[in-house]
C-alpha positions as CSV (number, residue, x, y, z in Angstrom):
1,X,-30.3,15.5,-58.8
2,X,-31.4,15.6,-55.5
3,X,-30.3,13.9,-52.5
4,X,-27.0,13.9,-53.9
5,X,-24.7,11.0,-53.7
6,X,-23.0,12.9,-50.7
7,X,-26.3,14.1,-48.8
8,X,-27.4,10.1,-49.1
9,X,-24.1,9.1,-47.9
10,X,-24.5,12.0,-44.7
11,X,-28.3,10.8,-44.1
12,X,-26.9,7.0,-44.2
13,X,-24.2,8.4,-41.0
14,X,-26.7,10.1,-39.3
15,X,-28.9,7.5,-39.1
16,X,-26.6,5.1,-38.0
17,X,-25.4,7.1,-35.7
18,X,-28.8,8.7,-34.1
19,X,-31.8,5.8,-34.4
20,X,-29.5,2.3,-34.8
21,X,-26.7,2.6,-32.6
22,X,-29.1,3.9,-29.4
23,X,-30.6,0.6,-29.9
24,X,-27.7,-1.9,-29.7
25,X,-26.9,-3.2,-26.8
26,X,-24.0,-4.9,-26.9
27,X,-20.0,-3.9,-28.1
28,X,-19.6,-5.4,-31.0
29,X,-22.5,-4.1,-33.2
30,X,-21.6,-0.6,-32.1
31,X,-18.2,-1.2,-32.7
32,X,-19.1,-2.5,-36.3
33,X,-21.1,1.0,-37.0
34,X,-18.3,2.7,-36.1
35,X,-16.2,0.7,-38.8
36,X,-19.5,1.6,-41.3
37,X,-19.1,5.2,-39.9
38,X,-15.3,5.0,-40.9
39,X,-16.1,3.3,-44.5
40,X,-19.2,6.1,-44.8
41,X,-16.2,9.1,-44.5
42,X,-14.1,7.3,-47.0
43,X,-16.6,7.3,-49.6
44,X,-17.2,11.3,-48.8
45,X,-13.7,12.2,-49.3
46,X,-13.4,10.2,-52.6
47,X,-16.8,11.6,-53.8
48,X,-15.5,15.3,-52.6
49,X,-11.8,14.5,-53.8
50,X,-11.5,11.7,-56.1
51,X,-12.0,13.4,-59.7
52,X,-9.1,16.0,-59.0
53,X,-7.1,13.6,-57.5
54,X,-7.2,11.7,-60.7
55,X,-7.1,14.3,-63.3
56,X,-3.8,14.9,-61.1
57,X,-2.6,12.2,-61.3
58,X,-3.0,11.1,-64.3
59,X,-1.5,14.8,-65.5
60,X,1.7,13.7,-63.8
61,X,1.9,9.9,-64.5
62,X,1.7,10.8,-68.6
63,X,4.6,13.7,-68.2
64,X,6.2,10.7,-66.5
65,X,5.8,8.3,-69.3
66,X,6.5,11.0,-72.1
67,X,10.1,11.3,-70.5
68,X,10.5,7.6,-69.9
69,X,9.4,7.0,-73.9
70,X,11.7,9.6,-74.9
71,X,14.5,7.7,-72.5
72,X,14.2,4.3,-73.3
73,X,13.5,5.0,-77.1
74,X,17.2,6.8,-77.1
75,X,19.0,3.9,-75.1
76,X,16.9,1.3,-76.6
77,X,18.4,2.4,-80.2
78,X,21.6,3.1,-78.5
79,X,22.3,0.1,-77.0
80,X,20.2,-2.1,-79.4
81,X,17.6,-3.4,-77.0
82,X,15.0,-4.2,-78.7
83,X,12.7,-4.5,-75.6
84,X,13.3,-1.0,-74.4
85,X,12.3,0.2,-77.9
86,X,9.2,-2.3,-77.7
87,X,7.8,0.0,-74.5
88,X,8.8,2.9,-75.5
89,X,6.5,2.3,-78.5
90,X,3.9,0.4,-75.9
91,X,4.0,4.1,-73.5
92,X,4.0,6.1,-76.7
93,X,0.5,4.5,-77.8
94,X,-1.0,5.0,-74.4
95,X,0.0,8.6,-74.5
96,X,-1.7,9.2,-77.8
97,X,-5.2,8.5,-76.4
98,X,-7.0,11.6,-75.2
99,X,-6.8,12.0,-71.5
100,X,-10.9,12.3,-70.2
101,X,-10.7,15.3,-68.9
102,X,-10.0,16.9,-72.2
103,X,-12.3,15.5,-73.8
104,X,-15.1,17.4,-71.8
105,X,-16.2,15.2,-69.1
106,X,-14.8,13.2,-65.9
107,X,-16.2,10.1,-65.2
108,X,-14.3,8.4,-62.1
109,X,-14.7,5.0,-63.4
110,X,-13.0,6.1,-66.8
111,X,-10.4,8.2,-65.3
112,X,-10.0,5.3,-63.0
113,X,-9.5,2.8,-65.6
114,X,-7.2,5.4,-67.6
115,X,-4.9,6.0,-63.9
116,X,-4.8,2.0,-63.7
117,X,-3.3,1.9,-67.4
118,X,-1.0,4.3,-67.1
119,X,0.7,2.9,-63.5
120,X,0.9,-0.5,-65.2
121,X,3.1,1.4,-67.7
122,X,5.1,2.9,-64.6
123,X,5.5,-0.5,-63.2
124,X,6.8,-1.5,-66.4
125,X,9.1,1.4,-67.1
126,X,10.5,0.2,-63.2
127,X,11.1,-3.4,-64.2
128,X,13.0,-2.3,-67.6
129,X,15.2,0.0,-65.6
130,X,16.0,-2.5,-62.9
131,X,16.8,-4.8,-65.8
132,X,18.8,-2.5,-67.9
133,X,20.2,-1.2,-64.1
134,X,22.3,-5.0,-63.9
135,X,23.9,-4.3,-67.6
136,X,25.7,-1.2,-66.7
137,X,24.5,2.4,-65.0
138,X,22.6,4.9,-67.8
139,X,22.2,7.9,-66.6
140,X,19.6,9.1,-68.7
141,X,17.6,6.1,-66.8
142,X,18.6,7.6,-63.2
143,X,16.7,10.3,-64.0
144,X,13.7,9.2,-64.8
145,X,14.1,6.5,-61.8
146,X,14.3,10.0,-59.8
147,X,10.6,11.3,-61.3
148,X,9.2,7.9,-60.6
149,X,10.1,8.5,-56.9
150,X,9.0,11.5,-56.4
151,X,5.8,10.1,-58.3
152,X,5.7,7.8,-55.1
153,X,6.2,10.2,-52.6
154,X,3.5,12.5,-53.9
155,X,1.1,9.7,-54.4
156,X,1.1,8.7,-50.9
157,X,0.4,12.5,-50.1
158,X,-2.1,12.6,-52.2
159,X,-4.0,9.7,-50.9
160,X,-3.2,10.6,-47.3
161,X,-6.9,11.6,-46.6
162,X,-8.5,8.5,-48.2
163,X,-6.9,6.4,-45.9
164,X,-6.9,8.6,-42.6
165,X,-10.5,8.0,-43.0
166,X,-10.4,4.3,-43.0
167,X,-8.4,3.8,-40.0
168,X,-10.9,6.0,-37.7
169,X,-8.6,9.4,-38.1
170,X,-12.0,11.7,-38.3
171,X,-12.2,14.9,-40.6
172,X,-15.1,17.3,-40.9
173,X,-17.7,16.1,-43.9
């Protein structure tokens, strides 16, 4: 369909840029395009990037969960906590639904949705280990504490150009 979402978005800079701020006199309203400029490049990159990012993601955060299931089901028997058992079984039925992107298309708002379920579960899974961390070290827990970290650092890698572009740090679009 044409303009596309990220020719509108361009035609939305450029005209900001060449007809409004020539007219505006004063510091402020130029200063707020600019932060409208800034917000304009945001929405570029996530249109450009967003749907990889999340298929990514999301990729990464289930292998995640699949090992912590696998975990906490074995120490949750072990030990007889019944709560560890109780989210294995909560991750396991998240796993089972399809991811979107096997199912032959990628909406973001979807795959949005799907990434916010599955970080819940994460957050979860860090709160049972911190709890389970007080009665005594497991080291089958350790190492799934370790993927979560590196989870972490990779996200913020990941979602190092969305924020560049809110905080005025240009890129070419």
């Amino acid at each position: 369909m044409r303009p596309s979402i990220e020719e509108i978005l361009k035609g939305i800079k450029f005209t900001l840029k060449e007809v409004i701020v020539p007219d505006l006199r004063s510091p402020w309203p130029q200063w707020m395009v600019e932060q409208i400029d800034y917000f304009i490049d945001h929405l570029i990159i996530r249109y450009q990037e967003e749907p990889q990012m999340l298929m990514d993601e999301n990729r990464e955060l289930r292998e995640i969960l699949s090992e912590a299931d696998r975990v906490f089901r074995a120490v949750g028997i072990d030990r007889n906590d019944a709560s560890l058992v109780r989210l294995a079984d909560e991750i396991n039925e998240q796993l089972k639904a399809q991811p979107h992107e096997e199912v032959g298309y990628n909406p973001v708002p979807f795959m949005q949705e799907e990434n916010n379920i599955l970080k819940s579960k994460v957050c979860e899974s860090i709160k049972a280990m911190e709890r389970a961390k007080e009665e005594g070290k497991i080291p089958s827990l350790n190492a799934v504490r370790v993927k979560i970290r590196d989870y972490i650092k990779r996200q913020v890698k990941r979602e190092g150009p969305f924020m560049h572009s809110l905080f005025g740090v240009k890129r070419d679009t």
